[in-house]
C-alpha positions as CSV (number, residue, x, y, z in Angstrom):
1,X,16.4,3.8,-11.4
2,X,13.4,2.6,-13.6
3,X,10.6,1.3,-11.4
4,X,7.6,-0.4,-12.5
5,X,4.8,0.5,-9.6
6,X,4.6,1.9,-6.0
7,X,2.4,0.9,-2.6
8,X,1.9,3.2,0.0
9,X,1.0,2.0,3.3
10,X,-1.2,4.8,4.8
11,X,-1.8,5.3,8.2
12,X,-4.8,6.9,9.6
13,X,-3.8,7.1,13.5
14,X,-2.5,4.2,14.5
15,X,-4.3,2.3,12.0
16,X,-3.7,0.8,8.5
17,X,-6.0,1.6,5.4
18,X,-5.9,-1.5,3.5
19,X,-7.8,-2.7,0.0
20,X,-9.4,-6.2,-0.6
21,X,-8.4,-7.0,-3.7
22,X,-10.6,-8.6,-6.4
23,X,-11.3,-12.7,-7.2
24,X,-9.9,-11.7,-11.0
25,X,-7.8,-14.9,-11.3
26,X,-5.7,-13.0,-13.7
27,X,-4.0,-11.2,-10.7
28,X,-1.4,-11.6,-8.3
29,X,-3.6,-12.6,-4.8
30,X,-6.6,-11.8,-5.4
31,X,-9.0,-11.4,-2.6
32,X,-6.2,-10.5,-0.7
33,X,-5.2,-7.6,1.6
34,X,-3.5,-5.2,-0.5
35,X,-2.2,-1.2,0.2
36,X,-2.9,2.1,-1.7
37,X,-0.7,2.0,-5.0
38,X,-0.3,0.6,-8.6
39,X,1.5,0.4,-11.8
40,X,3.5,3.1,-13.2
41,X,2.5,5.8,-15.8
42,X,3.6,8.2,-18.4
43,X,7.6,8.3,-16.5
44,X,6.3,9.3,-13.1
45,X,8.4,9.2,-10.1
46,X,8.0,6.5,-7.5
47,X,6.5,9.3,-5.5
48,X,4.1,10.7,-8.3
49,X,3.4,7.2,-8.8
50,X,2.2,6.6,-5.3
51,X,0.5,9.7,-4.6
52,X,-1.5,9.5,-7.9
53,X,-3.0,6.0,-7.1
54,X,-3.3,6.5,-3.5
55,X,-6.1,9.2,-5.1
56,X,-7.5,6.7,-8.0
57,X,-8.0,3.7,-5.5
58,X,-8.9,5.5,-2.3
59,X,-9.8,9.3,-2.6
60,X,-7.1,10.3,-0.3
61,X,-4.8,13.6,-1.6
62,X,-1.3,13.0,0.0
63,X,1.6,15.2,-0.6
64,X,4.8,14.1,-1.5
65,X,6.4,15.0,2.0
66,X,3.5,13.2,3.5
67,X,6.0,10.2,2.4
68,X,8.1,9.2,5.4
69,X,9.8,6.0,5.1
70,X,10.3,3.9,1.7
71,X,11.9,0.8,0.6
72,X,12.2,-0.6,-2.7
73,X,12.7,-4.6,-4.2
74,X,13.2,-6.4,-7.6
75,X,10.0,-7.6,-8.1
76,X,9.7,-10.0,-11.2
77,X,7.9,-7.0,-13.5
78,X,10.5,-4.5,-12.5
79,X,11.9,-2.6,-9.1
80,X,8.6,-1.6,-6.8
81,X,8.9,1.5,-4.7
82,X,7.1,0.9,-1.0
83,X,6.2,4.2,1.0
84,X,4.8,4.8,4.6
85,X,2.6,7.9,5.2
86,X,0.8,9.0,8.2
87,X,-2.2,11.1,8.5
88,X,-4.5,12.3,11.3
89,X,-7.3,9.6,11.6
90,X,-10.1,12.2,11.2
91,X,-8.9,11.8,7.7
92,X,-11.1,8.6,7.0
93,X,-13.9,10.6,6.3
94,X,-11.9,11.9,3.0
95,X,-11.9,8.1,1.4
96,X,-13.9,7.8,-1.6
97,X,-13.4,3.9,-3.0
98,X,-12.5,3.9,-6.5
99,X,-13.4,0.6,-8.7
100,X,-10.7,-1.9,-7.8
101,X,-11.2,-4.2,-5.0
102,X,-13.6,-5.5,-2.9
103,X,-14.0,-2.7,-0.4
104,X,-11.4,-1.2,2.3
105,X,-10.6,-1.5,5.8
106,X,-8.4,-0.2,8.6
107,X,-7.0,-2.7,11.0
108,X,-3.4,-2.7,13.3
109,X,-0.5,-2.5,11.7
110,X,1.0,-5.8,13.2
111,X,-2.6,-7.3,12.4
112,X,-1.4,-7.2,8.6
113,X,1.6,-8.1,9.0
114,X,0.6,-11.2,10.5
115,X,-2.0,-11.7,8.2
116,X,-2.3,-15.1,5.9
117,X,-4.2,-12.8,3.1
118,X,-1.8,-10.0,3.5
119,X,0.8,-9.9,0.5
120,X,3.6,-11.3,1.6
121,X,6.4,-8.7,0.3
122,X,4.1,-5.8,1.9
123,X,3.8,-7.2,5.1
124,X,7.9,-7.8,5.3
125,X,8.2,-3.8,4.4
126,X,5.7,-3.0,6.7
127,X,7.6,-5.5,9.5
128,X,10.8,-3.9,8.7
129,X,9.6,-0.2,9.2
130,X,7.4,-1.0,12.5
131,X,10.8,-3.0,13.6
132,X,9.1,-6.6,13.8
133,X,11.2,-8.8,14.1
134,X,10.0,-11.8,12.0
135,X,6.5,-11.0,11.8
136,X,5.9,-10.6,8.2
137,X,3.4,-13.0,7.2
138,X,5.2,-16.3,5.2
């Protein structure tokens, strides 16, 4: 199935590693909070895809069986892959910011999901794997 881009929502512990996203008007919410992930490249695999801008954005090296849960949508520039990955939290010392966005943070899951500036179709994947009934933010 063509795909145009992949998230991965990375856990360190119990907690999420998100992105702030840039004030570019030219992109979809900007300043908001956004996950590990980005446009496809050179006919990667969703999971290449993820695991290669997980790197770029945030330093992290995951491996592809480091992928536990995914979920994918029509999106209006193409089907998005969405992963889940959980690593140790001691793993927050490996982060190395790359140049897009504002900085990162980690905060509870169900925080984001809740979240006004989290993006809305992330937060409903997220809501859906943490088994929230509802909670994705609107």
């Amino acid at each position: 199935m063509e795909f145009s881009g992949a998230k991965v929502a990375v856990f360190l512990g119990s907690q999420l590693l998100v992105i702030r996203r840039d004030m570019k008007p030219d992109i979809p919410f900007p300043g908001y909070w956004d996950l590990p992930g980005g446009g496809r490249e050179n006919g990667e695999t969703p999971q290449e895809c993820a695991l290669r801008e997980t790197y770029e954005e945030v330093g992290l090296v995951l491996q592809e069986e480091e992928l536990v849960w995914s979920a994918i949508s029509q999106r209006p520039e193409g089907v998005s892959w969405f992963f889940v990955a959980h690593l140790p939290v001691g793993r927050t010392r490996d982060i190395r910011f790359g140049n897009e966005g504002q900085g990162w943070a980690v905060m509870r899951p169900e925080d984001y999901c809740r979240d006004a500036m989290a993006i809305p179709n992330f937060a409903e994947h997220l809501s859906t794997y943490l088994g929230l009934d509802g909670a994705g933010a609107g």
